[in-house]
N, C-alpha and C positions, 0 to 999 in steps of 0.2 A: 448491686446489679439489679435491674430492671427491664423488662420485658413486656411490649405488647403482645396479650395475643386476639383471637378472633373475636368476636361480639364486644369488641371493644374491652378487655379486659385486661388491667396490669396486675406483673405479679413484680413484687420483690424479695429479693435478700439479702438479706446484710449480715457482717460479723464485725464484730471487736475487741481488741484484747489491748490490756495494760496491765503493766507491771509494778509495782512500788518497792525501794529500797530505805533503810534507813528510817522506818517507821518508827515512834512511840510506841513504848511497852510500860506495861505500869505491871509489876507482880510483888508478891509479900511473903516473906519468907520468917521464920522460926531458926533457923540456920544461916547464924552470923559467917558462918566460914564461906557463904556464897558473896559476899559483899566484896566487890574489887578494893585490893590492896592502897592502904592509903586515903582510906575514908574514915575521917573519925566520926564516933557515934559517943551518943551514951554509954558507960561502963553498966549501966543496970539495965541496959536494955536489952531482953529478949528477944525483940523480933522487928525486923525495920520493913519499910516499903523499897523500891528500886526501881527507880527509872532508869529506861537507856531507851537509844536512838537503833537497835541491831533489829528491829522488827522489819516484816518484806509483806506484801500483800499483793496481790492481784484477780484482773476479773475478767471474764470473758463469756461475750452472748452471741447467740447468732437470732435471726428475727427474719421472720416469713413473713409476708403482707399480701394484700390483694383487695383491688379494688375494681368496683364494677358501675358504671352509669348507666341505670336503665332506661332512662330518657335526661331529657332536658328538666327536667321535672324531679327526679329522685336517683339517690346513690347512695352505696355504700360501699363502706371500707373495714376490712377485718385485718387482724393484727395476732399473731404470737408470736413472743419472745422467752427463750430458754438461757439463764442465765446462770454462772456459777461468780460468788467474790468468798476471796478464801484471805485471812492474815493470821499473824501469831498476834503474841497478848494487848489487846486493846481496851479501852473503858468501857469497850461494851460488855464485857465477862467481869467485872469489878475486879478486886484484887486475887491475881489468881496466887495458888499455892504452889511456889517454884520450889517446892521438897517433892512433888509431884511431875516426873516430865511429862504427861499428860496434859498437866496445865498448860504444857508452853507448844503445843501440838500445832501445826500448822492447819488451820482448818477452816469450815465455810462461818463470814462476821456476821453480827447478830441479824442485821440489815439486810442480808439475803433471803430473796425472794424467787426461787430458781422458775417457776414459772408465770408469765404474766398474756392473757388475753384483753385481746379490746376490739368493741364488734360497735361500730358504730354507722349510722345512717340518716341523710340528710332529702330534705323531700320540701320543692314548694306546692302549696293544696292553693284549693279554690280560695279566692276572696281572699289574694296576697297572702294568705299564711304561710309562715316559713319553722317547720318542725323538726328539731335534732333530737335525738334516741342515741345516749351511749350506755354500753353495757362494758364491766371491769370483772377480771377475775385476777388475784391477787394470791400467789402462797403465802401462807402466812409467815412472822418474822421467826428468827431462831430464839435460842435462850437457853442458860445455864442453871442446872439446879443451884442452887444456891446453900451455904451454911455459915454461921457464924465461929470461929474459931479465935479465942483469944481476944474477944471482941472487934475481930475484924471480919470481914465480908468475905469469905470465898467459895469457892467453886467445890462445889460437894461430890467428889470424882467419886463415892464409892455411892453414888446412885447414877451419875453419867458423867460424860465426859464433857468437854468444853462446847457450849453451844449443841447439845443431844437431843436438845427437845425444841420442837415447832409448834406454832399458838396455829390455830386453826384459819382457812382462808380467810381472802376477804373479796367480800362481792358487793357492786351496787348499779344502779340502773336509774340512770337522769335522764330528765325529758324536758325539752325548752319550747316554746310556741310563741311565733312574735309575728306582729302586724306593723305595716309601715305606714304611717298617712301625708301625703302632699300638703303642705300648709303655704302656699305662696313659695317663696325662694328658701322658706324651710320646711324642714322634715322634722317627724317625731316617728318613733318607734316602742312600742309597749313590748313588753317580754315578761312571759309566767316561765317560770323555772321550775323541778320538782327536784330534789336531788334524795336519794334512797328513795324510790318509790317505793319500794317493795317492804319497806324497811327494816330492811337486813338487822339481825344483831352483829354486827363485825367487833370481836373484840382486840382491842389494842395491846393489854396485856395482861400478862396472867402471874397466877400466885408462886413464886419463881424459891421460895424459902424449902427444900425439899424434907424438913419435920413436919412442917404446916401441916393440920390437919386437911387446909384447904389447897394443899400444890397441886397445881395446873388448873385450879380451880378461874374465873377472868374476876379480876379486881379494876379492870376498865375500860368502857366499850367507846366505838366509833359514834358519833352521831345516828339519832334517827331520821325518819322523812324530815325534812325541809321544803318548804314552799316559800318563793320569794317574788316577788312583782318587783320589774324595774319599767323607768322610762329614761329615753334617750333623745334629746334636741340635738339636733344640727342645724345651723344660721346660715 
């Protein structure tokens, strides 16, 4: 839905929602007696992996927006959106422990981000300049404590639950300035870009092992500032 109103102003809203059946599940288990009927294994085998197709997931956002032109000259547009995505066992929690129904707990995937802004603003200046400003605010990704059990990877429920813990936001703020020049029947265009001005430390991920002396500790960050100069011909 969208709506003008006075001083030239639109607002929108939007929602979405989808479902998933039949998803990928990957879980590992120490308790053979969960393995469907009819599956040969190794006779020395302790503990297997299991995939199946019985996972479900879905997501659903709704998104505010609003834009304003204050002349012919400059505008801006602002943006939030509130999202939930939720599935059972996927590769993003590694192998979970299905001796735990915890493990198999319907819940939000690592890749949820429930809230997202974006405030962006476009303006042409004196002497053909043409300047873009966007600014990003981002919740950070989820994540599962982690432990090793039996030399395999799983989800360490007796410090949290599936996906329990969130890596800290993410923020950043780019800026572009470009000039056009008439060259006979062609054109060229310069363009300075800045991308993290500010240069945020955004970390990507964190220390997810929950013995580690360093858990939650970041073991990997997003880029810092960037500066890039481009040029562009048209014939």
């Amino acid at each position: 839905i969208e709506q003008e109103l006075p001083w030239s102003i639109r607002v929108g809203l939007s929602h979405t929602q989808w479902e998933g059946h039949n998803q990928l599940r990957t879980t590992y288990t120490t308790d053979l007696s969960n393995l469907p009927s009819g599956v040969t294994i190794d006779p020395n085998a302790t503990a297997a992996i299991i995939l199946d197709t019985q996972g479900r997931s879905d997501y659903t956002d709704i998104k505010f927006s609003i834009r304003k032109p204050f002349s012919h000259r400059f505008e801006m547009i602002g943006s939030y959106t509130r999202s939930r995505v939720r599935g059972e066992s996927s590769e993003d929690f590694g192998f979970e422990n299905r001796a735990d129904n915890r493990a198999l707990d319907f819940t939000r995937l690592a890749y949820d981000r429930p809230d997202l802004v974006s405030l962006s603003a476009f303006g042409n200046l004196p002497w053909g300049l043409e300047a873009t400003g966007i600014f990003k605010y981002q919740s950070g990704r989820l994540y599962s404590p982690l432990a090793v059990v039996g030399g395999q990877t799983v989800i360490d429920t007796a410090t949290g639950d599936k996906n329990s813990e969130r890596m800290p936001p993410f923020r950043s703020l780019d800026l572009s300035l470009s000039k056009r020049f008439e060259m006979g029947r062609s054109q060229m265009k310069l363009t300075a870009q800045v991308f993290n001005l500010t240069n945020e430390l955004n970390v990507v991920d964190l220390e997810r092992y929950s013995q580690a002396s360093t858990f939650r500790g970041p073991v990997d960050v997003d880029f810092g500032r960037i500066v890039q100069v481009g040029v562009e011909f048209r014939y």
